[in-house]
ZADO-1210 file (C-alpha; in nm, 4 decimals, padded with zeros to 6 digits):
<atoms>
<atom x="00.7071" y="01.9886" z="03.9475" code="UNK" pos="1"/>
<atom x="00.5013" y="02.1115" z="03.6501" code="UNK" pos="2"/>
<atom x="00.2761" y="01.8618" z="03.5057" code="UNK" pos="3"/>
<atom x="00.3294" y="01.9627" z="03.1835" code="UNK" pos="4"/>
<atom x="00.6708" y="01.7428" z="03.1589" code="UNK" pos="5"/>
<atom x="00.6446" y="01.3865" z="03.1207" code="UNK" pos="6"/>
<atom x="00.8879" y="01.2778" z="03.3520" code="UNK" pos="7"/>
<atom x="00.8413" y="01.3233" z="03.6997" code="UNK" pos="8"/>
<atom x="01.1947" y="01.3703" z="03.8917" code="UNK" pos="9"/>
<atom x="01.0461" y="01.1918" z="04.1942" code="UNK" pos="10"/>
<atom x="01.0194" y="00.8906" z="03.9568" code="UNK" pos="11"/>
<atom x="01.3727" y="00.8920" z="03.9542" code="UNK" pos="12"/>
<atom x="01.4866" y="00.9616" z="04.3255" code="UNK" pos="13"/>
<atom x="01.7523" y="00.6955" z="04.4302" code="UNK" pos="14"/>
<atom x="01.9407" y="00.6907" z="04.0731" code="UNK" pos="15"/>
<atom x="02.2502" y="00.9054" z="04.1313" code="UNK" pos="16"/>
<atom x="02.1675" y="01.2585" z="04.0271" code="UNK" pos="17"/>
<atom x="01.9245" y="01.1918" z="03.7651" code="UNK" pos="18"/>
<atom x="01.6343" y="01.3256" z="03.9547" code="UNK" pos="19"/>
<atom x="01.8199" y="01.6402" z="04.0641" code="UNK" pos="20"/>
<atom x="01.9397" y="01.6689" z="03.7254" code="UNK" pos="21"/>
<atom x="01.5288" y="01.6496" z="03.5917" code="UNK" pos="22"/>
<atom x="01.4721" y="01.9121" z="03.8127" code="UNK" pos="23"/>
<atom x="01.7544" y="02.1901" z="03.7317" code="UNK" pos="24"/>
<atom x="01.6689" y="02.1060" z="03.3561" code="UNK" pos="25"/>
<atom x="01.3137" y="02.1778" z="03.3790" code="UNK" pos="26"/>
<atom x="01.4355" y="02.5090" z="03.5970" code="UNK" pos="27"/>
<atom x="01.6552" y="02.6158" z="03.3778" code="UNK" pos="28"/>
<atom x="01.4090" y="02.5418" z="03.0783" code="UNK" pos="29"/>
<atom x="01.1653" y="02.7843" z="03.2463" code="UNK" pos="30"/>
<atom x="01.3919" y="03.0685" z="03.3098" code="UNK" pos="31"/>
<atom x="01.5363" y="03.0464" z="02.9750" code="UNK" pos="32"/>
<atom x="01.1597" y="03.0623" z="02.8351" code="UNK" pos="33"/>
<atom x="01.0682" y="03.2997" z="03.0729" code="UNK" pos="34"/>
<atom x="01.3848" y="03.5642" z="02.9866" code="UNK" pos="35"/>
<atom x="01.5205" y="03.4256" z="02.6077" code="UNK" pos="36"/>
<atom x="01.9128" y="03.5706" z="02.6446" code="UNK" pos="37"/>
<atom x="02.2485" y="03.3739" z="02.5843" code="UNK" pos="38"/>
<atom x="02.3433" y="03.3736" z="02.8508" code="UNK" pos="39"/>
<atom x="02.0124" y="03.1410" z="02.9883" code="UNK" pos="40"/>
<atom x="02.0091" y="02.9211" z="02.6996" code="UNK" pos="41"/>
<atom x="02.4288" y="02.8947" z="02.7608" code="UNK" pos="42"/>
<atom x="02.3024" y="02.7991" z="03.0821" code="UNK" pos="43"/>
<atom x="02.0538" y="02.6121" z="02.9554" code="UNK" pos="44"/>
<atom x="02.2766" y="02.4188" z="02.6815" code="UNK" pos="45"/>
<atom x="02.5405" y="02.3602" z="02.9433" code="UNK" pos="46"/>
<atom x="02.3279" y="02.1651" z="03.1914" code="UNK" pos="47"/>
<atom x="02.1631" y="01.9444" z="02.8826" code="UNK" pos="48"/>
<atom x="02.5300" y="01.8311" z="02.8070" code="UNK" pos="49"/>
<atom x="02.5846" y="01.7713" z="03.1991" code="UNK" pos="50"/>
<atom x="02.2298" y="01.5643" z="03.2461" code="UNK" pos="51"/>
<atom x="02.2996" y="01.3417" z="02.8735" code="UNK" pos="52"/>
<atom x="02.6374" y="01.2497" z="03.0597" code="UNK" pos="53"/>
<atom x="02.4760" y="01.1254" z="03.3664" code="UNK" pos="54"/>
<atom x="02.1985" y="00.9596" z="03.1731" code="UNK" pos="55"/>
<atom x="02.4540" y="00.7554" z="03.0236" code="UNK" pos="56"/>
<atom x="02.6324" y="00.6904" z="03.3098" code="UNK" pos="57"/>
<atom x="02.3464" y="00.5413" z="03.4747" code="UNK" pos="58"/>
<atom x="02.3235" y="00.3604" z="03.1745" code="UNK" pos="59"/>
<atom x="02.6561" y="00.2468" z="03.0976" code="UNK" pos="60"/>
<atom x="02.6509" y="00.1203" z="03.5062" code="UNK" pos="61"/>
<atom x="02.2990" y="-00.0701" z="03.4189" code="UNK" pos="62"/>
<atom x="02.0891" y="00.1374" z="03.7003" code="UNK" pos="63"/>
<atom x="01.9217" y="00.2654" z="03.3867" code="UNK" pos="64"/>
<atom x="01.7518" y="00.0788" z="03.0969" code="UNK" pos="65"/>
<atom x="01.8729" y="00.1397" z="02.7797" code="UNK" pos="66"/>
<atom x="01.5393" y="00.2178" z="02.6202" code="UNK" pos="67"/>
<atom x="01.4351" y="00.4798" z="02.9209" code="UNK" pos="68"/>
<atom x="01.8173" y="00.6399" z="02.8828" code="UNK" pos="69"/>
<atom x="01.7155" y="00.6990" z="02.5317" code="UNK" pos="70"/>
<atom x="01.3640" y="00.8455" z="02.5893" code="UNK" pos="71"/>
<atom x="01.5167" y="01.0639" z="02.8169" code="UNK" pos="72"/>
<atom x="01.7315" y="01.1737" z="02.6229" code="UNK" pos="73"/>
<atom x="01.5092" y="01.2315" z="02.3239" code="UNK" pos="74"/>
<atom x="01.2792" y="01.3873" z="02.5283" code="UNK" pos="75"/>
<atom x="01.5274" y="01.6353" z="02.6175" code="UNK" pos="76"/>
<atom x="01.6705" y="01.7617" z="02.3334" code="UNK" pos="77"/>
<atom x="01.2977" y="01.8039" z="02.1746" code="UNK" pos="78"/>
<atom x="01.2336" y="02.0007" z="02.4505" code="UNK" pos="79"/>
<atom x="01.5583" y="02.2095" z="02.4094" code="UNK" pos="80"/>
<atom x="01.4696" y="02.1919" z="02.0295" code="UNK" pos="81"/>
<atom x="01.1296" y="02.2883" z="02.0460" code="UNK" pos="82"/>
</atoms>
């Protein structure tokens, strides 16, 4: 993983596809920085709305706090934002 990200997708290994989902975000984050076209930031846009579904299922199923669900998913939009 890059240390540049705060969240570590290791942190998050046991909680049904959130770690997995960390990692093809950040991956998809780099190649759409890396190469700025639609079609990587379609890419890009369609994974966010995948992992913010899982992030609330994890939530909605109490494996995830409420106030990490929302970090995460602040953090990721300002990073899809930025």
């Amino acid at each position: 993983m890059n240390s540049k990200y705060k969240y570590d997708p290791e942190d998050f290994e046991g909680m049904l596809n959130i770690s997995d989902d960390i990692r093809l975000f950040y991956a998809l984050l780099e190649e759409y920085r890396a190469d700025n076209t639609k079609v990587k930031r379609f890419a890009l846009e369609k994974h966010s709305q995948d992992f913010f579904f899982t992030i609330k299922h994890r939530e909605v199923e109490g494996n995830l706090p409420h106030a990490m669900a929302e970090e995460l998913r602040e953090y990721m939009r300002d990073l899809l934002y930025d």
